[in-house]
C-alpha positions in Angstrom: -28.4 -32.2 -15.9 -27.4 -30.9 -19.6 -26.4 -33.5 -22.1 -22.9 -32.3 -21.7 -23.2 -33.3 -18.0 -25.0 -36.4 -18.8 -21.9 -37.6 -20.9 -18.9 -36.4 -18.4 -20.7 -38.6 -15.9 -21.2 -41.9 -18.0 -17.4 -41.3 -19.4 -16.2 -40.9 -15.4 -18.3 -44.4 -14.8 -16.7 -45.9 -17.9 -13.2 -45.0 -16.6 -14.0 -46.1 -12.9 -15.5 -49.8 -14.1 -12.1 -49.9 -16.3 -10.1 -49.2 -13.4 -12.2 -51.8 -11.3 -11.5 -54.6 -13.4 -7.7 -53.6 -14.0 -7.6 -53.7 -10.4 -9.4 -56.7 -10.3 -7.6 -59.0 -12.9 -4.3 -58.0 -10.6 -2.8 -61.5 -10.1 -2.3 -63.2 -6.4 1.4 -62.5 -5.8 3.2 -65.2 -3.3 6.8 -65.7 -2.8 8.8 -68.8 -2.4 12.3 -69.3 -0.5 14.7 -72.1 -1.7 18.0 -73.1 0.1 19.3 -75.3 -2.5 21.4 -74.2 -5.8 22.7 -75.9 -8.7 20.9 -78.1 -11.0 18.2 -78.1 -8.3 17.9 -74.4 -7.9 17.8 -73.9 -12.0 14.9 -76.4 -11.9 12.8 -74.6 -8.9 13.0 -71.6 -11.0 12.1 -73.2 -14.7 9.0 -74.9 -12.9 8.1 -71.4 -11.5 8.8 -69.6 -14.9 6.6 -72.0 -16.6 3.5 -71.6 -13.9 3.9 -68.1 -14.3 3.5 -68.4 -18.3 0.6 -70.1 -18.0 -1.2 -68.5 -15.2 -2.4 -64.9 -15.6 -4.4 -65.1 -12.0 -1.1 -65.7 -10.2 2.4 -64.5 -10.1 5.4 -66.9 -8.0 8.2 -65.1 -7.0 10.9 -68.0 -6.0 13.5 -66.5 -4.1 17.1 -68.1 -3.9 18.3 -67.7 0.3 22.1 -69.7 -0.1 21.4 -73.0 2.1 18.4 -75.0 3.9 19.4 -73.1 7.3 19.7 -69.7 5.4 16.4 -70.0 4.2 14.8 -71.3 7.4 16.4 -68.0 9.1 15.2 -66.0 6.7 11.7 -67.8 7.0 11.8 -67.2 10.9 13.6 -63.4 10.6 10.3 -62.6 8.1 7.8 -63.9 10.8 9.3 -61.9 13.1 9.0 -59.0 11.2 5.2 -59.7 10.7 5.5 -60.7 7.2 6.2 -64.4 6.1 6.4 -65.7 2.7 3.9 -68.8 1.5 6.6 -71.5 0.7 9.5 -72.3 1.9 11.7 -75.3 0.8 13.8 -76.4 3.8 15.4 -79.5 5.0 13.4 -81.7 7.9 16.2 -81.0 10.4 14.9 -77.5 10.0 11.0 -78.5 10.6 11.0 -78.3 14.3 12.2 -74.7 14.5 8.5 -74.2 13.6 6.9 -76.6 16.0 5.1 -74.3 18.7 4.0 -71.7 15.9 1.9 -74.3 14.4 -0.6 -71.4 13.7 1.9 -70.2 10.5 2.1 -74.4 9.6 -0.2 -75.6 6.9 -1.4 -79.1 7.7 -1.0 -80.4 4.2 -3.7 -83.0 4.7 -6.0 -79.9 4.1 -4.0 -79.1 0.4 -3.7 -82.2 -1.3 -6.1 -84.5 -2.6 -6.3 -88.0 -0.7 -5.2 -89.8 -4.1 -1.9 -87.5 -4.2 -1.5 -88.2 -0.3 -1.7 -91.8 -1.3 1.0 -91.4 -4.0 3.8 -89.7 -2.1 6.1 -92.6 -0.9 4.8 -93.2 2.8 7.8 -93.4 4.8 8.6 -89.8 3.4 5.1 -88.7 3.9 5.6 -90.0 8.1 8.9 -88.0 7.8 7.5 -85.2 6.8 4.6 -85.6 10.3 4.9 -83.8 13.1 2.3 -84.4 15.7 -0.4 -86.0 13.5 -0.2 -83.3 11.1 1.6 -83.4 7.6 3.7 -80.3 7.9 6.8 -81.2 5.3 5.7 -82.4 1.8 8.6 -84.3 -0.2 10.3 -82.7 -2.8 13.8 -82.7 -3.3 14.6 -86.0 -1.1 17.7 -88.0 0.1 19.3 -90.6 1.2 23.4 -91.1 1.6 24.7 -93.0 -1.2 28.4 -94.4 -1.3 30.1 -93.3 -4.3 33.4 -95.2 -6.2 35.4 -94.0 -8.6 35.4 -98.3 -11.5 38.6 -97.2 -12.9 40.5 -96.3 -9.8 39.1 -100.0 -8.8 40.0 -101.9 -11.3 44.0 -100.5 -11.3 44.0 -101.7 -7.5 43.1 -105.2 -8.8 39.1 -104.5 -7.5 36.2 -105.8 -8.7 34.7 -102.7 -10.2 30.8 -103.7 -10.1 31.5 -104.2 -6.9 31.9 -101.5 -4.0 32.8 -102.5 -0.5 29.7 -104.6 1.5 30.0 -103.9 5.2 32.2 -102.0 7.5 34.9 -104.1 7.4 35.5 -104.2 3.4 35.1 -100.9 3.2 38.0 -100.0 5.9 40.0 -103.3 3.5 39.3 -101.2 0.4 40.1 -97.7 2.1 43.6 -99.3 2.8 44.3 -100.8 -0.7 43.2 -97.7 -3.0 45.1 -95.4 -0.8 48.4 -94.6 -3.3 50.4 -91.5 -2.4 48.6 -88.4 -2.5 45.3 -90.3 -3.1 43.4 -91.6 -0.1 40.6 -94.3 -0.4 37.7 -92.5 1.2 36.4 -89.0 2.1 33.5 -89.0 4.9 31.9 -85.6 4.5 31.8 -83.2 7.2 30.3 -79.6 7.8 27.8 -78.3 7.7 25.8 -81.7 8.2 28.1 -83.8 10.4 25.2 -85.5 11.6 23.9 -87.1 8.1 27.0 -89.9 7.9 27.0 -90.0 11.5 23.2 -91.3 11.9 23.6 -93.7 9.7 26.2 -95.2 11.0 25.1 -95.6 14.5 22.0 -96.9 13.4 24.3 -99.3 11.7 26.1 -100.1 15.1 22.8 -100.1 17.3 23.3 -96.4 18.5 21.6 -93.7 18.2 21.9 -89.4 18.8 18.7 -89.3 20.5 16.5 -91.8 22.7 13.4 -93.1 21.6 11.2 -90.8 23.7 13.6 -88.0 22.4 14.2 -87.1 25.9 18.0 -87.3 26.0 21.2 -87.4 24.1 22.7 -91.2 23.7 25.7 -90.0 21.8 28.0 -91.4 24.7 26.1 -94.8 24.9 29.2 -97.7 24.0 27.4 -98.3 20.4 26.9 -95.0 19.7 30.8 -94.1 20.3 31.9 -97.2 18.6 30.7 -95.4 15.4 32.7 -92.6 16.4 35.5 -94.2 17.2 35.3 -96.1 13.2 35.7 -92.6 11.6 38.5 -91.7 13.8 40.2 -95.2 12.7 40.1 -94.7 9.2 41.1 -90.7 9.6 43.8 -90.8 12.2 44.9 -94.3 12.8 45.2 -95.4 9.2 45.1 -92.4 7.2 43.2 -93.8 4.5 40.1 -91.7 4.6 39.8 -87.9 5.5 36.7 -85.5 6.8 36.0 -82.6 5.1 33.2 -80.3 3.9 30.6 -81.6 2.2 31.4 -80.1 -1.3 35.5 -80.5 -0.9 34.1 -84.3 -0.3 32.9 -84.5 -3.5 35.3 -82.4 -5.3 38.1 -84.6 -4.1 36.2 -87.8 -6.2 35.9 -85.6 -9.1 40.1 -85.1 -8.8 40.3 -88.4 -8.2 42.2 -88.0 -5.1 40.1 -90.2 -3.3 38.1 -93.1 -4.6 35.3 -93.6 -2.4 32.9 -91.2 -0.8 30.0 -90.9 0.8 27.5 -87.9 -0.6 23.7 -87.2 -1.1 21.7 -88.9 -3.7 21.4 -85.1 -4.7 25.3 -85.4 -5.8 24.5 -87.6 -8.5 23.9 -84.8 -11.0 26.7 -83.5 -10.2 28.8 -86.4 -10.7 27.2 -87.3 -14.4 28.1 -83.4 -15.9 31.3 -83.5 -14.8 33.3 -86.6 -13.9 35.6 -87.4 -16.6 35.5 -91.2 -15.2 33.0 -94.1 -15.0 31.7 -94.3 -11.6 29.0 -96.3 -9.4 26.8 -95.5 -7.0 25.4 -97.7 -4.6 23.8 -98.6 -1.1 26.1 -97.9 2.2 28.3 -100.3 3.4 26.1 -101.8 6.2 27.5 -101.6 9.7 27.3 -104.9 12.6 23.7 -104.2 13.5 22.5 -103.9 9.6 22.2 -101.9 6.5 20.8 -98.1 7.8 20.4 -94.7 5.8 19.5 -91.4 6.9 17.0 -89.7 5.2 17.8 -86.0 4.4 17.4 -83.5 1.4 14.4 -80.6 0.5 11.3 -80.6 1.8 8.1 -77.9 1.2 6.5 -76.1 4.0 3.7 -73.7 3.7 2.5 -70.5 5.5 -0.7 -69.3 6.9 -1.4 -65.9 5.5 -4.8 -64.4 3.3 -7.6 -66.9 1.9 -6.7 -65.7 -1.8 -2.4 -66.1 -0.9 -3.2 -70.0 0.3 -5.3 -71.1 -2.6 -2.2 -69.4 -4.8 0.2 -71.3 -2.9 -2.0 -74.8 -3.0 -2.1 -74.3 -6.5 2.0 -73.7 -6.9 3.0 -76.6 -4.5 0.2 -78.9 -6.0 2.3 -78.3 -9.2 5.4 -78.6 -8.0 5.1 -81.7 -7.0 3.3 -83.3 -10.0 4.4 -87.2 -11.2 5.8 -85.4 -14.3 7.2 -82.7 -12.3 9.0 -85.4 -9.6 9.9 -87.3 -12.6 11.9 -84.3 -13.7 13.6 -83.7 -10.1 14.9 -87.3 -10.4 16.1 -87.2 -14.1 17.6 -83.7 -13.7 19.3 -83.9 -10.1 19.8 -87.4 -8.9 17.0 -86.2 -5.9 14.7 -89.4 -5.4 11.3 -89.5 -7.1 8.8 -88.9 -3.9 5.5 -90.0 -5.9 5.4 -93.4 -6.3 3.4 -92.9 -9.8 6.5 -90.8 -10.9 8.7 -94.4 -10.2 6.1 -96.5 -12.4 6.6 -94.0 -15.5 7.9 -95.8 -18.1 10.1 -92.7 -18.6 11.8 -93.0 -15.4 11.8 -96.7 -15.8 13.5 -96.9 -19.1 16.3 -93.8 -17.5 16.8 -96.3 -15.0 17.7 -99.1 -17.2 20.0 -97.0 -18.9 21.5 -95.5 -16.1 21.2 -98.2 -13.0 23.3 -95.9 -10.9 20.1 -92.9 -10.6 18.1 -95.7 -9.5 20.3 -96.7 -6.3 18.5 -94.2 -3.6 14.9 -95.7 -4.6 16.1 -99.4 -3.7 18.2 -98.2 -0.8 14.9 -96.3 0.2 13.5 -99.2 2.3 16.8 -98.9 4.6 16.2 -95.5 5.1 15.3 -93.9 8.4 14.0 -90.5 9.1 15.9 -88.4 12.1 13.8 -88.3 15.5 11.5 -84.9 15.3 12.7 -82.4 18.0 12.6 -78.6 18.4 16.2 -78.7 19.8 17.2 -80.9 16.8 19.2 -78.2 14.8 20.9 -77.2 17.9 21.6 -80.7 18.9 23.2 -80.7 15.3 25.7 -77.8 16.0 26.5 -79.5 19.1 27.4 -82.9 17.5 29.4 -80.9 14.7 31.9 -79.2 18.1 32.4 -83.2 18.8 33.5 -84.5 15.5 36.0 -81.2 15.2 37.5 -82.3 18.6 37.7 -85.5 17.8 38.2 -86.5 14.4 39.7 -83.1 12.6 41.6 -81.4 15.7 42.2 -84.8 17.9 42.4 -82.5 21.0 40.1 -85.1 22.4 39.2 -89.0 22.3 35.9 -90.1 20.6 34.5 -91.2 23.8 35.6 -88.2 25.9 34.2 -85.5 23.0 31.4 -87.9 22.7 30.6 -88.0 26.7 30.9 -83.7 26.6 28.4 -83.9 23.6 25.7 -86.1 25.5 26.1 -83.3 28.5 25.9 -80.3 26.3 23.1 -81.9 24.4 21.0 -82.9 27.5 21.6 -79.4 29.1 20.4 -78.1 25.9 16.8 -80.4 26.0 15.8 -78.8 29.2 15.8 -75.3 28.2 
């Protein structure tokens, strides 16, 4: 070979081994769906902006889908298609839809360290189980909180440190704060009927499903005594009304209702923009006892390549950090899920300051998870057609939408 020769070939090595390690110092690309905007969605992306900036091995894409059931469509549309993406944040009413593909699941006992199992609060770890395995890891979590509007009570001659205690106040106070155009209390509706409506069957004794999860109780008497309490304060009194979730909280912003009943996740929505001092507090407890219903964001994560899974362990590991989870709870209202993140003395001294972000952590042991079904969500869509009949249409009675609902529902659980 001539010299010439000699040097085209070592210059052609040079420029494959340059290409080789371009190609190998291309980062691990995964992809992330969300369903929840707002102060939550801003922070999903921040966290991802700043793994990104300090990660040169791996690149998160975080993809906004408009709601929990959005995203989970979209998650379920992708698999479908053949391609899925690593991380999805839905809610746990969406969890079952996955249940029978557990080969796409992650058990998340394989992903965290037992110390960081350890940490996450355990009730919310056992909500987020599914069969033994940890499928749903806390991020963005919930409970119902019930909401007043201090100066609205104290004009009606209220205590204002001191919202409504059991079912019956709370019907009392309903009656005295409504004044013309302003009612007392808005129960939120669509599209998750079901949250308020758990809890307060669990208040009365009832229940949506059985404990086996075999059938649909909505018609048993305690069950539609629960009903039948909405359906007093809407239509018989006319001191509360049942709307959409946000119009709910929009309406205590206006101050056209003082009382309402929202996600811990409203809170942050509440501080930026009421122009009045309100409280937040534990539900009312019902004649059985004091009952919430856990709700909110959970993470989920895909089976795909070896390299793809270590990326993703890495990004959830992160995102769900003490410092990160302390963030979620000073930035959204959402409750801390690491029970290190609680003992911060950051979170601790926010809490002193502001007593009503730290309501959902000590309504937290009255909290109860949903019963884990694959029919759950339609179940859901089921109980939503009762409470229009009933409450916002009246075309039927509590009990006779509720007894339709149970038949539906149990038609529904054998196929």
């Amino acid at each position: 070979m001539t010299r010439k020769g000699t040097i085209f070939v070592m210059l052609l090595m040079a420029v494959v081994l340059v290409v080789a390690s371009v190609a190998s110092a291309e980062p691990i690309k995964i992809r992330m769906y969300y369903g929840v905007g707002g102060a939550v969605g801003e922070l999903i992306q921040e966290l991802a902006d700043e793994f990104n900036a300090t990660r040169s091995d791996i690149e998160v894409e975080v993809a906004f889908q408009g709601s929990y059931d959005e995203t989970a469509n979209k998650v379920m549309a992708d698999l479908a298609g053949g391609f899925n993406p690593d991380l999805a944040q839905i809610s746990l009413a969406n969890v079952p839809q996955f249940i029978g593909r557990e080969e796409l699941l992650i058990d998340l006992n394989s992903v965290f360290e037992e110390d960081v199992l350890d940490d996450f609060i355990p009730a919310l770890v056992d909500a987020g189980t599914f069969d033994g395995k940890f499928y749903a890891a806390p991020f963005n979590v919930s409970t119902l909180l019930f909401y007043w509007n201090k100066e609205l009570f104290e004009e009606a001659g209220l205590d204002p440190e001191r919202p409504p205690q059991d079912w019956d106040e709370m019907r009392e106070y309903a009656r005295i704060l409504t004044k013309g155009d302003r009612l007392g209390l808005a129960m939120f509706g669509p599209p998750y009927d079901h949250w308020v409506l758990e809890s307060l069957y669990w208040q009365n004794g009832g229940n949506m499903l059985s404990e086996d999860g075999t059938k649909v109780v909505v018609d048993s008497p305690a069950s539609i005594e629960a009903l039948e309490f909405i359906d007093t304060l809407v239509n018989e009194d006319k001191t509360a009304t049942y709307v959409p979730n946000a119009e709910s909280n929009h309406l205590l912003l206006s101050q056209r209702v003082a009382m309402n009943y929202a996600s811990t996740g409203a809170l942050g929505n509440f501080w930026e923009n009421a122009d009045f001092e309100f409280g937040a507090g534990h539900l009312p407890r019902g004649p059985v006892g004091k009952f919430t219903s856990l709700g909110g964001g959970f993470l989920i994560m895909f089976s795909s390549t070896p390299e793809r899974e270590a990326a993703a362990r890495e990004f959830l590991e992160f995102l769900t950090t003490t410092e990160n989870t302390v963030k979620m709870n000073m930035r959204t209202g959402y409750l801390p899920s690491r029970q290190s993140a609680q003992e911060t003395a950051e979170l601790q001294q926010y809490w002193e300051e502001v007593p009503a972000a730290k309501a959902a952590v000590t309504q937290l042991p009255y909290a109860v998870a949903r019963r884990n079904h694959p029919k759950l969500k339609e179940i859901h869509d089921i109980i939503a057609r009762m409470m229009n009949s009933s409450i916002v249409e009246s075309v039927t009675t509590p009990a006779e939408a509720a007894r339709r609902a149970a038949q539906e529902g149990n038609l529904a659980l054998l196929f």
